[in-house]
C-alpha positions as CSV (number, residue, x, y, z in Angstrom):
1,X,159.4,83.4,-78.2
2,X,162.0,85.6,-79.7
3,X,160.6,87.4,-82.3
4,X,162.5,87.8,-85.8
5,X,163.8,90.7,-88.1
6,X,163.1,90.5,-91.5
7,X,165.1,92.4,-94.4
8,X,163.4,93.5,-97.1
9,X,165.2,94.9,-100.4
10,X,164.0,97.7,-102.1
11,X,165.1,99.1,-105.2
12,X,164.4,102.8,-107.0
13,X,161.0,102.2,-108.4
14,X,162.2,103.5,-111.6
15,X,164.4,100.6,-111.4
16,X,162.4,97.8,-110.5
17,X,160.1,95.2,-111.9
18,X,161.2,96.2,-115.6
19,X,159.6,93.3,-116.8
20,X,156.1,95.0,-115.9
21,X,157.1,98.3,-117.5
22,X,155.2,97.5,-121.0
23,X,152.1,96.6,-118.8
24,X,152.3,99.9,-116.8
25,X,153.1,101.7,-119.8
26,X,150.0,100.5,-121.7
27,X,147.8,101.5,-118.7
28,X,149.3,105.0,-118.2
29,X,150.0,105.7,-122.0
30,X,153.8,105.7,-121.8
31,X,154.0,107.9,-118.1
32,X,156.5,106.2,-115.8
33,X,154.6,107.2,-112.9
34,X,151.9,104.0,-113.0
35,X,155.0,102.2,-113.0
36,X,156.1,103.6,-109.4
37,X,152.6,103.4,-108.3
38,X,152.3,99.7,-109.1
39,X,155.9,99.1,-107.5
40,X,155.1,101.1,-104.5
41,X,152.0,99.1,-104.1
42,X,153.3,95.9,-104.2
43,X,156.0,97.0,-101.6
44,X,153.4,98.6,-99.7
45,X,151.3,95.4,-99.1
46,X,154.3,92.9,-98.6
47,X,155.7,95.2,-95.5
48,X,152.2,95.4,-94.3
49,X,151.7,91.9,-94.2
50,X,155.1,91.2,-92.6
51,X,154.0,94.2,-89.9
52,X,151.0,92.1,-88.9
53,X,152.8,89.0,-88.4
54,X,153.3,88.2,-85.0
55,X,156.3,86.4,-85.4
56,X,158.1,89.7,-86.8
57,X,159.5,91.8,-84.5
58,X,161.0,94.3,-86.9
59,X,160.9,95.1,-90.7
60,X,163.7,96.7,-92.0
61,X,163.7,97.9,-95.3
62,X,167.0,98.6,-97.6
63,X,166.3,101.4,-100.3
64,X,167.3,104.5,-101.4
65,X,164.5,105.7,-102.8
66,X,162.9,108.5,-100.9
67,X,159.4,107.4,-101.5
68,X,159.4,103.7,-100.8
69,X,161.0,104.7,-97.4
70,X,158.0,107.2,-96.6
71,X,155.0,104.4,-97.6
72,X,157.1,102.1,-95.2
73,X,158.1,104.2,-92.5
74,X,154.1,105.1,-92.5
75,X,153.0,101.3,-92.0
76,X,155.7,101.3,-89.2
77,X,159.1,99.7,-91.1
78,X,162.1,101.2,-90.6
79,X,164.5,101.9,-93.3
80,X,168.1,101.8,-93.6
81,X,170.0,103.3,-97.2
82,X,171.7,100.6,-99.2
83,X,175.0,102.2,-98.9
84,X,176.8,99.4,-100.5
85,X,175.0,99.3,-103.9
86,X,176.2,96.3,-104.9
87,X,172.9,94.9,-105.9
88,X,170.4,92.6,-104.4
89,X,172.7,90.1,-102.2
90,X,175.0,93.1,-101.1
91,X,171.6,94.9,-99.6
92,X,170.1,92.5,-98.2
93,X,174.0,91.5,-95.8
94,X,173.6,95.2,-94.9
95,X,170.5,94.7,-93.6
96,X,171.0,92.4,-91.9
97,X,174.4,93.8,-90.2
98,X,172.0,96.3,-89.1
99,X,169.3,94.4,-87.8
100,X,171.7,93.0,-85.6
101,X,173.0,95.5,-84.0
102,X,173.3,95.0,-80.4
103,X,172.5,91.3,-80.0
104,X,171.8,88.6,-82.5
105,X,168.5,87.0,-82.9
106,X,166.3,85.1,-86.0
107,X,166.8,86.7,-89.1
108,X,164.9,86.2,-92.4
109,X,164.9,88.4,-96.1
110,X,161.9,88.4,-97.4
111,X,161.0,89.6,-101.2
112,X,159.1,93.0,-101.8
113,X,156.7,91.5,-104.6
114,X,154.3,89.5,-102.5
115,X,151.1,91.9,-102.6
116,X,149.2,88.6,-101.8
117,X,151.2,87.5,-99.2
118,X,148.8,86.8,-95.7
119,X,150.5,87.3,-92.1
120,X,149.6,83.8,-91.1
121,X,151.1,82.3,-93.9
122,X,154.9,84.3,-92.9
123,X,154.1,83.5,-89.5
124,X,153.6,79.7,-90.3
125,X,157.0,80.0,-92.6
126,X,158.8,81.3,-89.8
127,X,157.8,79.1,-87.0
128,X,158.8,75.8,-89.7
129,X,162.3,78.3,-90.0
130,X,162.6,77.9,-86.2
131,X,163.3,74.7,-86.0
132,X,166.1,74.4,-88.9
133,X,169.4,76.0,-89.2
134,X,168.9,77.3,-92.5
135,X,165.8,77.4,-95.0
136,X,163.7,78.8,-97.4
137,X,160.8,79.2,-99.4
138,X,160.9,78.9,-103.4
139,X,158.2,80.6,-105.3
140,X,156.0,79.7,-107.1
141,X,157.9,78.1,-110.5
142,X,160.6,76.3,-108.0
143,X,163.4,78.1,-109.3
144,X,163.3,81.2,-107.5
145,X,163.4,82.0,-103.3
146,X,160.9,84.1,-101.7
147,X,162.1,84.2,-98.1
148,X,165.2,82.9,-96.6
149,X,165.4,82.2,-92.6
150,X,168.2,82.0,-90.5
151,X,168.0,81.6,-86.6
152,X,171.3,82.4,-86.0
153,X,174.6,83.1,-87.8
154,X,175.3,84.9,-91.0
155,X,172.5,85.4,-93.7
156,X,174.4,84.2,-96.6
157,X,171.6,85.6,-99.3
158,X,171.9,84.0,-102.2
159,X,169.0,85.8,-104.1
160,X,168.8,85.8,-108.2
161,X,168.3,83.6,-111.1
162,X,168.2,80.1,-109.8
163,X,168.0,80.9,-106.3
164,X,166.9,78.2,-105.1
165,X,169.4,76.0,-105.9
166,X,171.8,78.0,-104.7
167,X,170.0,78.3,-101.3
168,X,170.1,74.7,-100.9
169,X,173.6,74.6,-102.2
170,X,174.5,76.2,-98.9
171,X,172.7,74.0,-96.8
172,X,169.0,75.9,-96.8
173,X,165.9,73.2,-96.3
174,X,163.3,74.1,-98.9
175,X,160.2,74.4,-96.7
176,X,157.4,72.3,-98.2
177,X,154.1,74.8,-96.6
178,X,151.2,75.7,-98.5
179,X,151.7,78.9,-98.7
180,X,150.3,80.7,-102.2
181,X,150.6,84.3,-101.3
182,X,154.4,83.5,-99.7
183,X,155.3,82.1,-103.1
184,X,153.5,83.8,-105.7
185,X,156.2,87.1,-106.0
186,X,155.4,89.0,-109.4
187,X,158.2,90.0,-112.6
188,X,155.5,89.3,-115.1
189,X,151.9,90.3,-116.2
190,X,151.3,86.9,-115.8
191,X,152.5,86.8,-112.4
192,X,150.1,89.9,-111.3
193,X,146.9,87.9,-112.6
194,X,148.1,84.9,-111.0
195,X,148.3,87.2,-107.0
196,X,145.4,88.8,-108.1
197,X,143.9,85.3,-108.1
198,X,145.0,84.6,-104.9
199,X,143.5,88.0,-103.6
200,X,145.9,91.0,-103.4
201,X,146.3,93.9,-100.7
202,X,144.6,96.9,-100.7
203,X,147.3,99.2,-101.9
204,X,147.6,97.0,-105.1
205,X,143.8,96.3,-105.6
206,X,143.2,100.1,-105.3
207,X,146.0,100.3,-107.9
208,X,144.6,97.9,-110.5
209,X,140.9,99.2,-109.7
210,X,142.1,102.7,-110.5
211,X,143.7,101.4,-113.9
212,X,141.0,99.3,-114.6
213,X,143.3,96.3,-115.6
């Protein structure tokens, strides 16, 4: 069974999840650095996940931010710079040039806010991908798009508000799994509580143990 890459975007952590910044600034008293912590932890747990999946054969990560690359690189990710900096969708077609260098294969962008997500439940979302030109998973509200598979041929991201319309505007099948920890990506407070239902990573329990949230 051929194995697939998966692309995972990663912004400056100063610039990321901005609609968690007045939780992480209540818990630090106004310091930006819980703010990266919290980022880096969700990161952190979502490429660890996708590491333990055997289905994945690589996890590429697109960032140019210096530490996200070093907490990846140390769970065995490689990294590549987002050199087009064109946002999100422009990232993730760069990764995925680059993942495919020297051959073609499966291909799938996965989201770096899924500190719940569970190997088996990618490794389930990929074999379902397998079998289907093009699909993906929403997340949890519907709207959104979590991960976004592609066998073969271009990856054709469509990432953003109302992703997953868009996704099945270009043919994508919505895969119908249960998969909480795939879907449940977090841009609110509300969306933390909700993983940390579901039962969070290590990088982001040690993070909300040590801020006692």
């Amino acid at each position: 069974m051929q194995r697939w890459s998966v692309v995972v975007p990663a912004k400056r952590l100063d610039a990321a999840k901005t609609r968690l910044a007045p939780l992480t600034a209540t818990l630090s008293g106004g310091s930006p650095a819980a703010h990266r912590e919290l980022v880096l932890a969700l990161l952190g747990d979502t490429v660890a996940a996708a590491m333990a999946s055997p289905a994945v054969g690589l996890v590429l990560v697109v960032t140019d931010d210096p530490r996200a690359a070093a907490v990846v690189t140390g769970l065995g990710a490689r990294t590549v710079e987002d050199r087009p900096g064109r946002g999100l969708n422009a990232a993730l077609e760069h990764g995925a040039r680059v993942a495919r260098t020297g051959g073609a294969g499966p291909l799938a962008a996965l989201n770096s806010d899924l500190p719940a997500l569970r190997a088996t439940e990618l490794s389930d979302a990929l074999a379902e991908a397998a079998g289907r030109p093009r699909s993906f998973v929403a997340d949890t509200a519907g709207t959104g798009t979590t991960l976004l598979a592609v066998p073969a041929g271009g990856l054709d991201p469509r990432f953003g508000p109302g992703s997953a319309a868009a996704h099945t505007a270009t043919g994508a099948i919505s895969l119908t799994g249960d998969w909480p920890g795939l879907r449940q990506d977090v841009d609110t407070p509300a969306d933390l509580a909700a993983a940390r239902h579901l039962g969070v990573g290590p990088r982001t329990t040690g993070f909300l143990s040590s801020t006692a949230w």
